[in-house]
C-alpha positions in Angstrom: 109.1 123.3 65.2 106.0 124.1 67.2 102.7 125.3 65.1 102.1 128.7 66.5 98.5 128.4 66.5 98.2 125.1 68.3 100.2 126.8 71.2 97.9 130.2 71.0 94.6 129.1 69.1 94.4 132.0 66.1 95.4 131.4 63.0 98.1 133.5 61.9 97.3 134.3 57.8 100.1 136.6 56.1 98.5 138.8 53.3 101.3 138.7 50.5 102.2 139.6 46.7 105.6 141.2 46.2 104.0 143.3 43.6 102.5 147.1 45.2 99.1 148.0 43.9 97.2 144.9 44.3 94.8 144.9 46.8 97.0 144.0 49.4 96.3 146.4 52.1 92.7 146.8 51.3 92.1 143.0 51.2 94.3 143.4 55.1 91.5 146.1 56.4 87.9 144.7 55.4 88.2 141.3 55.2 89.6 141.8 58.1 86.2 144.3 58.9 84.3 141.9 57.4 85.0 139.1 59.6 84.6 141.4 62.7 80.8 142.2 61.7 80.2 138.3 62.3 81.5 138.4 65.2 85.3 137.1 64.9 88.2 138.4 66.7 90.8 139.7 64.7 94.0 140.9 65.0 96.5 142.7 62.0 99.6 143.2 62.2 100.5 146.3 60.1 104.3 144.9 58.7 103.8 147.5 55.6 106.3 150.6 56.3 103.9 152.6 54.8 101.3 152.4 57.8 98.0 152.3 55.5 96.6 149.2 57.1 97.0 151.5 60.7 95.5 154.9 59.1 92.9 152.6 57.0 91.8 151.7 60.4 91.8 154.8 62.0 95.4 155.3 64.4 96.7 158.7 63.5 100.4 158.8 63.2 100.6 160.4 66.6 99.0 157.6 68.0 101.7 155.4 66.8 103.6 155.3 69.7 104.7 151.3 69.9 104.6 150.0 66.6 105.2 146.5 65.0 109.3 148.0 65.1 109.2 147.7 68.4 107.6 144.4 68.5 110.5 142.7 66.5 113.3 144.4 67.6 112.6 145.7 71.6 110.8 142.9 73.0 108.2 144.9 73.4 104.9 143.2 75.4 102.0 142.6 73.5 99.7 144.7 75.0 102.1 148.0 74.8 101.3 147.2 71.2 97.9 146.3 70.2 95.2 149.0 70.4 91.7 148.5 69.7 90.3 149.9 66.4 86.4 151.6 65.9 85.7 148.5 64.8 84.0 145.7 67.5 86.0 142.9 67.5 89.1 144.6 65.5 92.8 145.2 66.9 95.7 146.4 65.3 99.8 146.6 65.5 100.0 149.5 63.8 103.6 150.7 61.8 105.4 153.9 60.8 108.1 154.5 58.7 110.6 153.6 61.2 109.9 150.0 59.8 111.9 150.9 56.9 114.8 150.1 58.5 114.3 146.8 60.2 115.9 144.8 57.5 119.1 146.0 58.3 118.8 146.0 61.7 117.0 142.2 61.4 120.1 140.8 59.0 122.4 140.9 62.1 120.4 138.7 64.2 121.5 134.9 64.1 117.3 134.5 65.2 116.0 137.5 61.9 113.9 134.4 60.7 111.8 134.4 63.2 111.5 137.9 65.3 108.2 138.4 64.5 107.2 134.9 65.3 108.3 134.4 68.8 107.0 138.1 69.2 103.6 136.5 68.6 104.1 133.8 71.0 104.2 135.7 73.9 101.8 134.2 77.0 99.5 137.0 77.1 98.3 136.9 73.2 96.2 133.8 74.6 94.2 136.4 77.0 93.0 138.2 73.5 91.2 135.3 72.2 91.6 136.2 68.6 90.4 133.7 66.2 92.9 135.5 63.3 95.9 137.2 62.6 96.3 138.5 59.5 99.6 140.4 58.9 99.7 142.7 56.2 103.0 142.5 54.0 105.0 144.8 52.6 105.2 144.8 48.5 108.1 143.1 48.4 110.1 139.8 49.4 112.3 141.5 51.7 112.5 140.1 55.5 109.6 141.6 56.9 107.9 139.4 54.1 110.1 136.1 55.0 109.6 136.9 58.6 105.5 136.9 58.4 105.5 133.4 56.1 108.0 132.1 59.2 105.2 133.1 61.4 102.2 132.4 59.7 100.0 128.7 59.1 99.3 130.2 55.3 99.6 132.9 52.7 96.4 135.1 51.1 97.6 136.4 47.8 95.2 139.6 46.4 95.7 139.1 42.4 95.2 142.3 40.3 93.1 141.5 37.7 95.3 143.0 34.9 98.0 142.1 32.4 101.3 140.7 33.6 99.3 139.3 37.3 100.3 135.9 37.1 103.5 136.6 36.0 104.9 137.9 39.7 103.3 135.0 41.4 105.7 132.2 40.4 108.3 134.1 42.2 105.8 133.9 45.5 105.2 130.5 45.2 108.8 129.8 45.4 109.7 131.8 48.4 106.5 130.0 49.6 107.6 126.6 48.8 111.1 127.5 50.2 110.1 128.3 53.5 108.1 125.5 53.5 111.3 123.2 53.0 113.7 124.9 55.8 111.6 127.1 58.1 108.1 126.5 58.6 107.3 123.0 57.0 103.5 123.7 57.6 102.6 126.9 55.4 100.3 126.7 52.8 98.6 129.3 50.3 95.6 130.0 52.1 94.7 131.3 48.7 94.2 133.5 46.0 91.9 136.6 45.7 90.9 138.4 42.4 91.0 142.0 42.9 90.0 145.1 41.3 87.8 143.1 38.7 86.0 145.1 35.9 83.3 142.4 34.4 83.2 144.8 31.1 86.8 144.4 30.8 88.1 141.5 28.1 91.1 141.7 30.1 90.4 141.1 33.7 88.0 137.7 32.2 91.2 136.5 30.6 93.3 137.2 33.0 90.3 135.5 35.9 90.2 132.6 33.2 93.9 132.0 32.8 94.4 132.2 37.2 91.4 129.0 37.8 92.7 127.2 34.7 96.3 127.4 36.1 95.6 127.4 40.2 92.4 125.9 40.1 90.5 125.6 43.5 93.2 128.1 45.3 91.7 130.7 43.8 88.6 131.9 45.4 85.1 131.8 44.1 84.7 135.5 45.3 85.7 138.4 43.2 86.5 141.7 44.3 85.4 144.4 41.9 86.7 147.9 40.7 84.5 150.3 43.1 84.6 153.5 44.0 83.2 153.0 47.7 86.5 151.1 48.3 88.9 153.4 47.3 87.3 156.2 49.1 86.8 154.7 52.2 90.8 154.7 53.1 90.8 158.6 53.0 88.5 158.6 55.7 90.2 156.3 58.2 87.6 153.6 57.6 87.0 150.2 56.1 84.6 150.0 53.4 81.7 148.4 55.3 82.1 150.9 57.7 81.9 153.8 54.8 78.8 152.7 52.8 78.0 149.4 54.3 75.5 149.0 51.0 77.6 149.1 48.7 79.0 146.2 46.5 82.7 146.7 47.5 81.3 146.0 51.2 79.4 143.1 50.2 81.8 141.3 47.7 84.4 141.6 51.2 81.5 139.9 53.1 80.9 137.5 50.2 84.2 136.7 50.8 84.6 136.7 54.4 81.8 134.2 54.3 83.7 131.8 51.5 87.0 132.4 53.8 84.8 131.1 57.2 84.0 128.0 54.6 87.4 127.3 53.9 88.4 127.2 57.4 85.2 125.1 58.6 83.7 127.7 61.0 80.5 128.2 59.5 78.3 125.3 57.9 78.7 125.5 54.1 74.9 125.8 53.5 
């Protein structure tokens, strides 16, 4: 099987965690911001029926005219279906609710595996130039889910930092490593992100602790906290750097922006 981003030179990261409530989204939308601001190009594909990474990033409903349903099941061109965000540097598929019912529609088709991957393939993705695509999951292991790990070179999983967090991961990991074995032999976990992190809570330490004793170097040295700025910024149709670009939800996503840019060797590690 060909490596999708050898044939169209972005990498193509699915944002995943079966459980809701973790970051997911937000983690989709400014690191996704945050790697714009430097100057990357990035693409995410909204696969969430709910549509928060497309209002997160400001594409009202009505604007939602082709949608990431169309993509996998019309054979839809690309550029019906990407629109440009207010960020520089920052596209979007967006999705509606009519997403909801793709799995049914998917489970059909001899080819449901991998819809959204030859949807990504199309020639005229190489005219965009994007040096990511992130695709933001919905929070479960349905299709849509099986379909982006198909797609995608590797997996970013947000961790909540609170009780029972690790225990919903081993059930990732082996959809992961089952993919891996009979669809898409080169997917990796890109790696793991600590979310919603209160320093003066005993319980997100432990629970931080128990992830780098058990996962070790997947999980990232960058920790997103608890902050208000982040989870106002949504209600506005903005990212958080865009909201209050001071604030330390902003920087811990360019704190990590930076360490991802590290990981992938396109910045010196100085």
């Amino acid at each position: 099987m060909p490596e999708l981003t050898k044939i169209k030179g972005a990498k193509i990261i699915a944002i995943a965690n079966q459980k809701g409530g973790v970051g997911k989204t937000t983690t989709s939308i400014n690191l996704s911001a945050a790697l714009a601001e430097v100057g990357k190009k990035i693409l995410v594909v909204d696969l969430d029926p709910q549509g928060n990474s497309s209002t997160g990033l400001g594409i009202p409903p009505e604007e939602r005219k082709f949608t990431t349903f169309e993509l996998l099941l019309d054979d839809i061109e690309l550029e019906k279906v990407i629109q440009h965000t207010g960020v520089n540097n920052l596209s979007i598929i967006p999705a509606t609710i009519d997403l909801s019912s793709a799995d049914i529609e998917l489970f059909s088709n001899e080819k449901r595996l991998f819809m959204l991957r030859n949807a990504l393939m199309q020639d005229s993705i190489s005219s965009y130039d994007f040096d990511f695509i992130f695709i933001d999951c919905p929070p479960s292991l349905n299709l849509l889910t099986v379909n982006a790990m198909v797609a995608a070179n590797s997996v970013l999983i947000p961790l909540q930092s609170e009780f029972f967090a690790l225990e919903g991961l081993s059930q990732l990991m082996l959809t992961i490593r089952e993919i891996r074995t009979t669809t898409n032999e080169t997917l990796r976990i890109e790696g793991i992100i600590m979310t919603m992190f209160d320093a003066r809570n005993n319980l997100s330490l432990l629970v931080e602790e128990d992830a780098r004793e058990n996962l070790g170097d997947l999980v990232y040295k960058s920790i997103i906290p608890r902050n208000v700025r982040v989870s106002e910024a949504p209600s506005h149709s903005l990212s958080v750097l865009s909201y209050d670009p001071s604030s330390k939800g902003a920087q811990a996503y360019r704190d990590l922006a930076k360490e991802f840019l590290k990981n992938n060797q396109m910045i010196s590690t100085a």
